[in-house]
C-alpha positions as CSV (number, residue, x, y, z in Angstrom):
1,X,19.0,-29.0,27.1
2,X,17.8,-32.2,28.8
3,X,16.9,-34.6,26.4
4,X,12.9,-36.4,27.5
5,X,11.2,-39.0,26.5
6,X,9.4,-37.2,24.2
7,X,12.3,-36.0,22.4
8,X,13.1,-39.3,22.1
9,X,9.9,-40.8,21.2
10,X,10.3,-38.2,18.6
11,X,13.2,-38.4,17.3
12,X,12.7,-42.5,17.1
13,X,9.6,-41.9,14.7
14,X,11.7,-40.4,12.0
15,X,14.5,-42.7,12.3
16,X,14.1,-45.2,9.1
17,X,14.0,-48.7,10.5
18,X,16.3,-49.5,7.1
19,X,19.6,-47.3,6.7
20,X,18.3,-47.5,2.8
21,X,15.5,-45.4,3.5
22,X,17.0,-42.6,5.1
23,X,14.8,-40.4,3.9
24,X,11.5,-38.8,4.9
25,X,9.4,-36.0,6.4
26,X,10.8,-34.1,9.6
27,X,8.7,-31.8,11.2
28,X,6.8,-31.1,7.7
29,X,10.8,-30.5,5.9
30,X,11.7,-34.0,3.1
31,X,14.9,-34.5,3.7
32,X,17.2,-34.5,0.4
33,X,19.2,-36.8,-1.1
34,X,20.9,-34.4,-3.2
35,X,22.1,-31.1,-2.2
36,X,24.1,-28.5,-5.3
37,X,26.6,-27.1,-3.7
38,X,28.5,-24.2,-5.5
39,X,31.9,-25.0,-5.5
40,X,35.1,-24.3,-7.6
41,X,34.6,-26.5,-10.6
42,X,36.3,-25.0,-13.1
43,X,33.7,-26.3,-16.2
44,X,30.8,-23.8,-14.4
45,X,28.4,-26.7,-13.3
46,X,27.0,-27.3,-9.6
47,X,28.6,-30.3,-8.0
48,X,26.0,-33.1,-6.4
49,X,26.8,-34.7,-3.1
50,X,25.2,-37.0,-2.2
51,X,24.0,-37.5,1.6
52,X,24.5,-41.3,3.3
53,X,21.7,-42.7,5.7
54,X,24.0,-41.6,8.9
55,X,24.4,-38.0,7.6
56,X,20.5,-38.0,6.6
57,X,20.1,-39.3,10.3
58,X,22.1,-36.8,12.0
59,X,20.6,-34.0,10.1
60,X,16.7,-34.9,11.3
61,X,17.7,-35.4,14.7
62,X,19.3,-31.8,14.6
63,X,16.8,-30.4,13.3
64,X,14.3,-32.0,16.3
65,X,16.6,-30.9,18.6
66,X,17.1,-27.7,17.6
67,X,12.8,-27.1,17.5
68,X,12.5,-28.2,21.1
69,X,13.2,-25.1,23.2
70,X,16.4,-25.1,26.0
71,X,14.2,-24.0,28.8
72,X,11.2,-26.0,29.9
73,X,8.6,-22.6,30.9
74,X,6.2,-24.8,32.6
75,X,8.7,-26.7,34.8
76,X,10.1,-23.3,35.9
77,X,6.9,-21.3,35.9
78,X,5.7,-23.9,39.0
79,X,8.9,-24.5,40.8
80,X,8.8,-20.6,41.1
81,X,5.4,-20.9,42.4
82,X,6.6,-23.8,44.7
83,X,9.5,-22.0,45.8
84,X,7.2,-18.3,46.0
85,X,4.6,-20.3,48.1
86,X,7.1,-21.9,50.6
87,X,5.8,-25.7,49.3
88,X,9.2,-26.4,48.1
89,X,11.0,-28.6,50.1
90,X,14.7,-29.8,49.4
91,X,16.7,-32.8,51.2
92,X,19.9,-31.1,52.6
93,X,21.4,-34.5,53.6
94,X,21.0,-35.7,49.5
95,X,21.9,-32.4,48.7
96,X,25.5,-32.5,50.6
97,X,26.2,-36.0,49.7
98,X,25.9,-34.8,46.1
99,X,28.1,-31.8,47.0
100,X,30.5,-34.0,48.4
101,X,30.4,-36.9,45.3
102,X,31.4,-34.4,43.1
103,X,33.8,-33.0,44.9
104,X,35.6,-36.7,45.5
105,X,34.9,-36.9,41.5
106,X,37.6,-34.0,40.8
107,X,39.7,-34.8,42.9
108,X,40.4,-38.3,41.9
C-alpha cells in the first residue's frame, strides 16, 4: 500500500501531542488502557495489562492503515481509460535508466 498524505495527515490527527495522553478516539473505536486477558493464573481472576503510549500508538496507526484500501480504484479506473484511449504516454529513456539503476543496485 502506498502510504499519501492523507494517510498521514490522518494518522497525525490521532497521534497525542503528549505520550501521557495516548489515548483517544480512532475512527469512532476509544482506545483502552486496559485490556483482561485470560491467561493461566492459577487463583481464576483475569490478568490486567496495561498498554504504554507507543503500544496505544502503534495500535491506532494499524488500525488507520488497515481501513484505507491496498488498491487506489480511481487511480486505476483512469490510467485504464488513459491507457484504453491511447492518451497514455510513457518516457522510454526514464524508463530504461530506471531499469538499468536497479539492475547496477543488485549487482553491487
Amino acid at each position: 500500500m502506498k502510504v499519501n498524505d492523507k494517510i498521514i495527515t490522518e494518522i497525525s490527527t490521532h497521534i497525542p501531542q503528549s505520550t501521557k495522553k495516548a489515548t483517544g478516539p480512532i475512527g469512532g473505536k476509544e482506545l483502552v488502557d486496559e485490556k483482561k486477558v485470560e491467561g493461566t493464573d492459577r487463583s481464576g481472576q483475569d490478568a490486567i495489562v496495561n498498554l504504554s503510549p507507543a503500544s496505544k500508538q502503534a495500535q491506532a496507526i494499524k488500525e488507520i492503515i488497515a481501513s484505507e484500501p491496498d488498491v487506489r480504484e480511481d487511480k486505476v479506473a483512469e490510467l485504464k481509460e488513459r491507457i484504453e484511449s491511447v492518451r497514455y504516454r510513457t518516457d522510454h529513456k526514464a524508463v530504461a535508466d530506471k531499469l538499468v539503476d536497479s539492475f547496477l543496485y543488485e549487482i553491487f
